[in-house]
C-alpha positions in Angstrom: -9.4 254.4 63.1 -10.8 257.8 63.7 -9.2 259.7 66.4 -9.7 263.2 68.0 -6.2 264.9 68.9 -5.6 267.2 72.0 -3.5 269.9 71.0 -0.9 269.4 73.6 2.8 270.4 74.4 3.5 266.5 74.9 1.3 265.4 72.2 -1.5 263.5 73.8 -3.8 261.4 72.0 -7.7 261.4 73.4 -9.9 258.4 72.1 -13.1 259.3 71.8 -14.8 255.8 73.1 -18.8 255.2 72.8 -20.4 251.9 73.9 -23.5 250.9 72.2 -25.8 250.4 74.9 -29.0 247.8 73.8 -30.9 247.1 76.9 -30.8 247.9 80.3 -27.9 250.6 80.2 -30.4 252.1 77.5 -31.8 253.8 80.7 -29.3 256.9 81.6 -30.2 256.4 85.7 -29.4 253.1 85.4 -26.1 253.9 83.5 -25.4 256.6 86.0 -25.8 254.4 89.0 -22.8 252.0 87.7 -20.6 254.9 86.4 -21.4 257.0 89.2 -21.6 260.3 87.3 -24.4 262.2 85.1 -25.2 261.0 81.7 -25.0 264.0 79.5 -26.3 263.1 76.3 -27.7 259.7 74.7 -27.2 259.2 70.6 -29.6 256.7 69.3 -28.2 254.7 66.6 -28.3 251.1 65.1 -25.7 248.2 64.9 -25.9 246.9 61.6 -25.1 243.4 61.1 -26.2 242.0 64.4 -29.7 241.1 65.8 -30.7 241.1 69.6 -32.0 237.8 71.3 -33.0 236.7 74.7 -29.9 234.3 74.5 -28.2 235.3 77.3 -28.2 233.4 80.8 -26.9 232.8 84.1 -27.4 230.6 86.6 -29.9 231.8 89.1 -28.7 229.4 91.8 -24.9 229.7 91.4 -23.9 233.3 90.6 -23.7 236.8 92.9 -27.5 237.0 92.9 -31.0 234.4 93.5 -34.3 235.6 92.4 -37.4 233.7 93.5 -40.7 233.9 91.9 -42.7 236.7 94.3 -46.1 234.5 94.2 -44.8 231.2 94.8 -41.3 231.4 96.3 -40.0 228.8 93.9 -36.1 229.8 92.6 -35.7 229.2 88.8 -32.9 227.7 87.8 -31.7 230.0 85.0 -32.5 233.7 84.4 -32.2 235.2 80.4 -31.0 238.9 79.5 -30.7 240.2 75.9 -27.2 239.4 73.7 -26.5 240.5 70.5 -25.5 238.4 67.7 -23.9 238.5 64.5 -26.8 238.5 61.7 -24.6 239.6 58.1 -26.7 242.4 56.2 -29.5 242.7 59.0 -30.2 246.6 59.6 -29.4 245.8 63.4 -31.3 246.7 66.6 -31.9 250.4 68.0 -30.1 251.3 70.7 -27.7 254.5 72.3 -24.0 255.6 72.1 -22.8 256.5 75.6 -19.7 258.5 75.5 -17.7 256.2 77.8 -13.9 256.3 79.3 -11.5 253.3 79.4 -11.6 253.1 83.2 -15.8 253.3 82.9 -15.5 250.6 80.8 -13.4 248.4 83.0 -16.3 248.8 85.7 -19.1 248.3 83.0 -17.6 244.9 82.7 -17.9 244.1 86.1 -21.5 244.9 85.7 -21.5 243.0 82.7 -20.2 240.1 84.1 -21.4 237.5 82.1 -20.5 239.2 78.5 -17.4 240.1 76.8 -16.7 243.5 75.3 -15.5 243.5 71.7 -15.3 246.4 69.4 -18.0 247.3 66.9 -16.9 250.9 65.4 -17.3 249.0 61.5 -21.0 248.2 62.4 -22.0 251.7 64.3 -24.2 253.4 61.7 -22.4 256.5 60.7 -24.5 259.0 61.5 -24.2 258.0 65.1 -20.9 256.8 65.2 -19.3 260.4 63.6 -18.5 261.6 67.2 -16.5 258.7 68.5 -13.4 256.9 67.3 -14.7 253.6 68.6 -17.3 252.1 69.4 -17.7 248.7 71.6 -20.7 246.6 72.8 -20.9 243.6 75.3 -22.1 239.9 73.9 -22.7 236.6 75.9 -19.8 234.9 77.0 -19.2 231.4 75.3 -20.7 230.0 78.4 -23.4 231.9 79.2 -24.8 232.2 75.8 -27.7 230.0 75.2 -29.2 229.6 71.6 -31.6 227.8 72.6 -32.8 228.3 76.1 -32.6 225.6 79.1 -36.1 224.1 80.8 -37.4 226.0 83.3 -35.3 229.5 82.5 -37.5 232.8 83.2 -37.4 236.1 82.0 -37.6 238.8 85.4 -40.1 240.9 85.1 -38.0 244.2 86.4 -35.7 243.8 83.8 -37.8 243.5 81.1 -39.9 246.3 82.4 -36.6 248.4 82.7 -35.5 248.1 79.2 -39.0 248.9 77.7 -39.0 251.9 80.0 -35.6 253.0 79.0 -36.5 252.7 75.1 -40.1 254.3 75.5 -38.0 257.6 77.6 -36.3 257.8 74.0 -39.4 258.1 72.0 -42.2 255.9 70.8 -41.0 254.6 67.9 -37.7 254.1 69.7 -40.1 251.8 72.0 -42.0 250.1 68.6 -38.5 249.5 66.9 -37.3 247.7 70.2 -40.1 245.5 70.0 -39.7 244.4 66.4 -36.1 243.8 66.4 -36.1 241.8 69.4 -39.6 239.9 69.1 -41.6 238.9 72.1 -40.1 237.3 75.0 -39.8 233.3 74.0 -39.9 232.6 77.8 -42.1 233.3 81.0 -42.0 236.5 82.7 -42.1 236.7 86.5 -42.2 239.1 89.3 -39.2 238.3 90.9 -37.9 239.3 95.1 -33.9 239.2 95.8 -33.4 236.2 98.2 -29.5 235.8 98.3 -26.4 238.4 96.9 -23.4 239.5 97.1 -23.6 242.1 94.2 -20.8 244.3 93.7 -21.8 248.2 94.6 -23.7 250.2 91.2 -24.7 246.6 90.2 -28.5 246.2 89.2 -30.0 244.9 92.4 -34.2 244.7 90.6 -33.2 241.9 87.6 
Protein backbone atom coordinates (compact mmCIF):
# COMPACT_ATOMS: atom_id res chain seq x y z
CA UNK A 1 0.00 0.00 0.00
CA UNK A 2 1.07 3.49 -0.98
CA UNK A 3 1.80 5.76 1.75
CA UNK A 4 2.93 9.42 2.10
CA UNK A 5 5.43 9.95 5.11
CA UNK A 6 5.60 13.12 7.42
CA UNK A 7 8.98 13.81 7.98
CA UNK A 8 8.75 13.93 11.75
CA UNK A 9 11.00 13.69 14.90
CA UNK A 10 8.68 10.78 16.18
CA UNK A 11 8.16 9.34 12.87
CA UNK A 12 4.49 9.77 12.02
CA UNK A 13 2.86 8.09 9.31
CA UNK A 14 -0.10 10.22 7.29
CA UNK A 15 -2.47 8.10 5.07
CA UNK A 16 -3.54 9.80 2.42
CA UNK A 17 -7.37 8.44 2.35
CA UNK A 18 -9.83 9.30 -0.76
CA UNK A 19 -13.45 8.02 -0.89
CA UNK A 20 -14.89 7.44 -4.21
CA UNK A 21 -17.92 9.39 -4.15
CA UNK A 22 -20.78 8.01 -6.99
CA UNK A 23 -23.93 9.84 -6.33
CA UNK A 24 -25.15 12.24 -4.03
CA UNK A 25 -21.71 13.17 -2.28
CA UNK A 26 -20.70 13.76 -6.03
CA UNK A 27 -22.09 17.38 -5.17
CA UNK A 28 -19.17 19.23 -2.96
CA UNK A 29 -22.23 21.39 -0.91
CA UNK A 30 -23.73 18.46 -0.23
CA UNK A 31 -20.39 16.82 0.95
CA UNK A 32 -19.61 19.91 2.86
CA UNK A 33 -22.78 20.01 4.76
CA UNK A 34 -21.98 16.40 6.38
CA UNK A 35 -18.20 17.05 6.86
CA UNK A 36 -18.80 20.44 7.91
CA UNK A 37 -15.78 22.09 6.16
CA UNK A 38 -14.97 23.31 2.40
CA UNK A 39 -14.30 20.85 -0.27
CA UNK A 40 -11.14 21.85 -1.92
CA UNK A 41 -10.68 19.97 -4.86
CA UNK A 42 -12.85 17.03 -6.60
CA UNK A 43 -10.74 14.29 -8.90
CA UNK A 44 -12.94 12.57 -11.30
CA UNK A 45 -12.06 9.09 -11.80
CA UNK A 46 -13.70 5.59 -12.49
CA UNK A 47 -13.92 2.31 -10.41
CA UNK A 48 -13.20 -0.37 -12.53
CA UNK A 49 -14.72 -3.53 -12.01
CA UNK A 50 -17.93 -2.42 -10.46
CA UNK A 51 -21.18 -1.09 -12.09
CA UNK A 52 -23.79 1.34 -10.29
CA UNK A 53 -27.53 0.28 -9.87
CA UNK A 54 -30.57 1.56 -8.29
CA UNK A 55 -30.34 -1.51 -5.85
CA UNK A 56 -30.20 0.17 -2.84
CA UNK A 57 -33.27 0.59 -0.38
CA UNK A 58 -34.76 1.46 2.84
CA UNK A 59 -37.77 1.28 4.30
CA UNK A 60 -39.71 4.44 3.99
CA UNK A 61 -42.02 3.64 6.90
CA UNK A 62 -39.48 2.27 9.47
CA UNK A 63 -36.19 4.23 9.34
CA UNK A 64 -35.07 8.00 10.60
CA UNK A 65 -37.05 9.55 7.71
CA UNK A 66 -40.95 9.19 5.77
CA UNK A 67 -41.36 10.78 2.43
CA UNK A 68 -44.93 11.07 1.03
CA UNK A 69 -45.77 11.51 -2.49
CA UNK A 70 -46.38 15.69 -2.69
CA UNK A 71 -49.58 15.26 -5.08
CA UNK A 72 -51.33 12.63 -3.36
CA UNK A 73 -50.04 12.28 0.18
CA UNK A 74 -49.72 8.48 -0.12
CA UNK A 75 -46.23 7.15 1.85
CA UNK A 76 -44.38 4.54 -0.30
CA UNK A 77 -43.27 1.77 1.34
CA UNK A 78 -39.69 1.60 0.11
CA UNK A 79 -37.40 4.40 -1.28
CA UNK A 80 -34.15 3.24 -3.83
CA UNK A 81 -30.63 5.07 -3.88
CA UNK A 82 -27.69 4.01 -6.10
CA UNK A 83 -25.12 0.97 -4.93
CA UNK A 84 -22.34 -0.16 -6.54
CA UNK A 85 -21.61 -3.65 -7.48
CA UNK A 86 -19.04 -5.86 -8.37
CA UNK A 87 -19.12 -6.35 -12.34
CA UNK A 88 -15.32 -8.29 -13.17
CA UNK A 89 -13.63 -6.32 -16.24
CA UNK A 90 -16.49 -3.57 -16.58
CA UNK A 91 -14.69 -0.02 -17.06
CA UNK A 92 -16.72 1.08 -13.89
CA UNK A 93 -18.91 4.21 -13.29
CA UNK A 94 -17.59 7.94 -13.23
CA UNK A 95 -17.46 9.47 -10.20
CA UNK A 96 -14.93 11.77 -7.68
CA UNK A 97 -12.05 11.17 -5.12
CA UNK A 98 -12.62 13.28 -2.05
CA UNK A 99 -9.66 13.63 0.01
CA UNK A 100 -11.26 12.40 3.26
CA UNK A 101 -9.83 11.84 7.03
CA UNK A 102 -10.55 8.72 9.18
CA UNK A 103 -12.71 10.68 11.59
CA UNK A 104 -14.74 12.24 8.24
CA UNK A 105 -15.21 8.88 7.39
CA UNK A 106 -16.67 7.71 10.67
CA UNK A 107 -19.35 10.48 10.20
CA UNK A 108 -19.91 9.69 6.42
CA UNK A 109 -21.08 6.40 7.70
CA UNK A 110 -23.53 7.71 9.78
CA UNK A 111 -24.83 9.47 6.76
CA UNK A 112 -24.42 6.35 4.92
CA UNK A 113 -26.34 4.54 7.11
CA UNK A 114 -27.60 1.81 5.17
CA UNK A 115 -24.12 0.88 3.34
CA UNK A 116 -20.99 -0.47 4.41
CA UNK A 117 -17.56 1.07 3.62
CA UNK A 118 -14.97 -1.39 2.16
CA UNK A 119 -11.76 -0.43 0.53
CA UNK A 120 -11.40 -0.12 -3.22
CA UNK A 121 -7.60 1.40 -3.74
CA UNK A 122 -7.03 -1.94 -6.43
CA UNK A 123 -10.05 -0.74 -8.50
CA UNK A 124 -9.39 3.27 -8.41
CA UNK A 125 -8.14 4.01 -11.90
CA UNK A 126 -4.56 5.14 -11.50
CA UNK A 127 -4.56 8.30 -12.83
CA UNK A 128 -6.92 9.36 -10.11
CA UNK A 129 -5.94 7.18 -7.47
CA UNK A 130 -1.91 8.48 -7.64
CA UNK A 131 -2.62 11.09 -4.85
CA UNK A 132 -4.05 8.80 -2.25
CA UNK A 133 -2.85 5.71 -0.49
CA UNK A 134 -6.40 4.37 -0.28
CA UNK A 135 -9.20 4.61 -1.57
CA UNK A 136 -12.74 3.32 -0.08
CA UNK A 137 -16.44 3.48 -1.33
CA UNK A 138 -19.82 2.71 0.45
CA UNK A 139 -22.09 -0.44 -1.03
CA UNK A 140 -25.58 -1.65 0.22
CA UNK A 141 -25.67 -3.40 3.33
CA UNK A 142 -26.78 -7.21 2.94
CA UNK A 143 -30.12 -6.01 4.00
CA UNK A 144 -30.79 -3.15 2.30
CA UNK A 145 -29.58 -4.26 -0.92
CA UNK A 146 -32.25 -5.18 -3.30
CA UNK A 147 -31.40 -6.84 -6.80
CA UNK A 148 -34.49 -6.83 -7.76
CA UNK A 149 -36.61 -4.15 -6.37
CA UNK A 150 -39.87 -4.62 -3.99
CA UNK A 151 -43.67 -3.54 -5.28
CA UNK A 152 -44.47 -0.25 -4.87
CA UNK A 153 -40.65 1.17 -4.19
CA UNK A 154 -40.07 4.86 -5.71
CA UNK A 155 -37.26 6.71 -6.72
CA UNK A 156 -37.41 10.64 -4.91
CA UNK A 157 -37.34 12.99 -7.20
CA UNK A 158 -34.70 15.43 -5.14
CA UNK A 159 -32.30 12.82 -5.03
CA UNK A 160 -32.30 11.95 -8.39
CA UNK A 161 -32.27 15.54 -9.39
CA UNK A 162 -29.26 16.14 -6.89
CA UNK A 163 -27.05 13.55 -8.33
CA UNK A 164 -27.65 14.66 -12.01
CA UNK A 165 -26.88 18.19 -10.80
CA UNK A 166 -23.75 17.24 -9.00
CA UNK A 167 -22.43 15.22 -12.24
CA UNK A 168 -23.56 17.95 -14.84
CA UNK A 169 -21.37 20.83 -12.20
CA UNK A 170 -18.46 18.46 -13.30
CA UNK A 171 -18.87 18.73 -16.99
CA UNK A 172 -21.23 17.43 -19.71
CA UNK A 173 -19.84 14.47 -20.51
CA UNK A 174 -19.35 13.78 -16.86
CA UNK A 175 -23.35 14.18 -16.83
CA UNK A 176 -23.69 11.83 -20.39
CA UNK A 177 -21.24 9.09 -18.78
CA UNK A 178 -23.47 9.08 -15.56
CA UNK A 179 -26.35 8.33 -17.57
CA UNK A 180 -24.91 5.42 -19.51
CA UNK A 181 -23.39 3.63 -16.78
CA UNK A 182 -26.22 3.69 -14.62
CA UNK A 183 -29.18 3.45 -17.19
CA UNK A 184 -32.52 5.09 -16.60
CA UNK A 185 -34.33 4.83 -13.47
CA UNK A 186 -36.16 1.15 -13.44
CA UNK A 187 -38.65 2.71 -10.99
CA UNK A 188 -41.17 5.75 -10.68
CA UNK A 189 -39.92 9.06 -9.72
CA UNK A 190 -41.88 11.26 -7.31
CA UNK A 191 -41.82 14.70 -5.80
CA UNK A 192 -41.57 13.81 -2.41
CA UNK A 193 -42.46 16.32 1.13
CA UNK A 194 -40.63 15.17 4.61
CA UNK A 195 -43.54 14.01 6.87
CA UNK A 196 -41.78 12.32 9.89
CA UNK A 197 -37.60 12.42 11.07
CA UNK A 198 -35.33 12.16 13.32
CA UNK A 199 -32.26 12.72 10.99
CA UNK A 200 -29.03 13.04 12.51
CA UNK A 201 -27.57 16.90 12.00
CA UNK A 202 -25.51 17.22 8.19
CA UNK A 203 -27.82 14.31 7.13
CA UNK A 204 -29.70 14.92 3.66
CA UNK A 205 -33.05 16.19 4.71
CA UNK A 206 -34.48 16.63 0.42
CA UNK A 207 -34.21 12.50 -0.53
Amino acid sequence: MRRARVEAAVGVVSERIALFAYGSLVSATSAERTLGRPIDSLAIGRLAGWRRRWSQVRDNLATEKTFADAGTGVVPPHCVGLNLEPDPGGAGPNGVMLAVTEPELDRLAVREIRYDRIDVTDSAAAEAAAAFDRVVTFTAKSENFAPTLPPGAVILAAYLSAVQTAFGTLGADQLNLFHETTGPPPVEVVEAVLVRDEIPSGNPRDW
